[in-house]
C-alpha positions as CSV (number, residue, x, y, z in Angstrom):
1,X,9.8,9.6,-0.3
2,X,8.0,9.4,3.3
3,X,4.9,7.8,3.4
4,X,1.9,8.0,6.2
5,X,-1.2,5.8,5.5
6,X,-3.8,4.6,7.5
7,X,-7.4,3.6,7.7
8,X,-10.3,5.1,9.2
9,X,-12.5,3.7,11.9
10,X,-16.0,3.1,10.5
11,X,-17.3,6.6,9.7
12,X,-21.5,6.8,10.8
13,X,-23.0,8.5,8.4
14,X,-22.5,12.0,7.9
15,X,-20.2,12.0,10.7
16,X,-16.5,13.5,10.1
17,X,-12.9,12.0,11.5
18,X,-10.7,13.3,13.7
19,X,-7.6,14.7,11.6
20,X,-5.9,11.4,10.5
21,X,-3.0,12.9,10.5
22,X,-2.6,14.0,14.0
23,X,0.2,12.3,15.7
24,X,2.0,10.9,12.7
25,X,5.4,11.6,11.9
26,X,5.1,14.0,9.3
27,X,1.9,16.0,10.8
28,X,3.9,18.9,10.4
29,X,6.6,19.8,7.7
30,X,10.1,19.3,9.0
31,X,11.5,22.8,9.1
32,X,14.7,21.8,7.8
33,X,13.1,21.2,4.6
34,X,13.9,24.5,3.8
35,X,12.1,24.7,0.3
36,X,8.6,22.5,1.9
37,X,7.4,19.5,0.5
38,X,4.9,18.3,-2.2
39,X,2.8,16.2,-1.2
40,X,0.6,13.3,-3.3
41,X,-3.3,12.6,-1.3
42,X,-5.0,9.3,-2.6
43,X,-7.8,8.1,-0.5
44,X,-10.7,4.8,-1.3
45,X,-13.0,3.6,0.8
46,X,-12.9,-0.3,1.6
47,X,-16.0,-1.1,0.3
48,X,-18.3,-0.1,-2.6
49,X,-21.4,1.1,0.2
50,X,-19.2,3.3,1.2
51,X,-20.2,6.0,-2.0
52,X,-20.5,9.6,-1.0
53,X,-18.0,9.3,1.7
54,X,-15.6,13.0,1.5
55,X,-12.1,14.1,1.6
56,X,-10.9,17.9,3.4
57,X,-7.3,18.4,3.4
58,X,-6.2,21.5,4.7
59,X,-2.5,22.4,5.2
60,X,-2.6,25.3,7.7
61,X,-5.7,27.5,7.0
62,X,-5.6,26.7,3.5
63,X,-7.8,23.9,2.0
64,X,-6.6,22.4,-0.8
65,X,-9.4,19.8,-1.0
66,X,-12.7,20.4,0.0
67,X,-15.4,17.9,0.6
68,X,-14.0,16.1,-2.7
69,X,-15.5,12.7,-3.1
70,X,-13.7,9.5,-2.2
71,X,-13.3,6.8,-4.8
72,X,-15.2,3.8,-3.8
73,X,-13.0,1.1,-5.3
74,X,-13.0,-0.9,-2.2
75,X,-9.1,-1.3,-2.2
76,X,-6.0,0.2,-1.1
77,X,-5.2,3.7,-2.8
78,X,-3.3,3.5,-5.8
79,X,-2.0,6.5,-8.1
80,X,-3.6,7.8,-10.1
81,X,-6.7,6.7,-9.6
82,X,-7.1,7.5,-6.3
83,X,-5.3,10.8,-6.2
84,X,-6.9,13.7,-4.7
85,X,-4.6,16.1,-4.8
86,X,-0.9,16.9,-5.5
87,X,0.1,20.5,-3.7
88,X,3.0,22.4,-2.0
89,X,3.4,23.0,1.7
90,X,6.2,24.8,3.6
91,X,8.4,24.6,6.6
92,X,6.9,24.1,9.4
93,X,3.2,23.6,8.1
94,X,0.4,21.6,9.8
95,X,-1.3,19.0,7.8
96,X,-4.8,18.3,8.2
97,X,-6.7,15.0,6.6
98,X,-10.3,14.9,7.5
99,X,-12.9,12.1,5.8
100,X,-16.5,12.4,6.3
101,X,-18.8,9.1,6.2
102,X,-21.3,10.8,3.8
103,X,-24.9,9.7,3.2
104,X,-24.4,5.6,4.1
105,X,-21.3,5.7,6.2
106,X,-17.5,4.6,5.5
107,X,-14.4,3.2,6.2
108,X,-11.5,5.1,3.8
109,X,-7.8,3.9,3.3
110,X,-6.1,7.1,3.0
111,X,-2.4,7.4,1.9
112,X,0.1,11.0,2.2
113,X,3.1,11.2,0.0
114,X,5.7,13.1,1.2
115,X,8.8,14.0,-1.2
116,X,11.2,17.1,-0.2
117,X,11.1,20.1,-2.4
């Protein structure tokens, strides 16, 4: 099962990332999946002032999460605790992973799962 995980740059407060995702490998669904992928979203922020920092994770037009808050365990993602979302996507779809630093600013490790349909 791919992976693509990261961290965020320090997120000013209130202020939202570029799409994490951008540029990675698996930024978009390999078409020759032909069934898609499911994909596991687990995100934490690196430190406990990070509270109120949020997650949007769109795949195409369609948002699956929406402004969802990110745990503030101040560690790397682990399942389940730090699991977002699980969802579907199909051939050829964009991903998009967004974090926004909420009211006191963040930094988020974010982690995609990636496991062929």
């Amino acid at each position: 099962m791919p992976r693509m995980s990261g961290q965020t740059a320090a997120l000013a407060v209130n202020t939202d990332s570029p799409n994490v995702l951008a540029g990675k490998l698996f930024e978009f669904i390999p078409r020759t999946w032909r069934r898609g992928a499911a994909l596991r979203l687990l995100a934490a922020t690196t430190a406990a002032a990070g509270v109120g920092a949020l997650a949007k994770f769109k795949i195409d037009q369609q948002v699956v999460v929406d402004a969802e808050n990110v745990s503030y365990a101040a560690r790397y993602p682990v399942i389940p605790d730090d699991q977002l979302a699980v969802h579907w996507a199909g051939p050829g779809a964009r991903l998009f992973l967004i974090f926004n630093g909420g009211p006191a600013g963040a930094t988020v490790n974010w982690a995609v799962d990636i496991e062929p349909a």
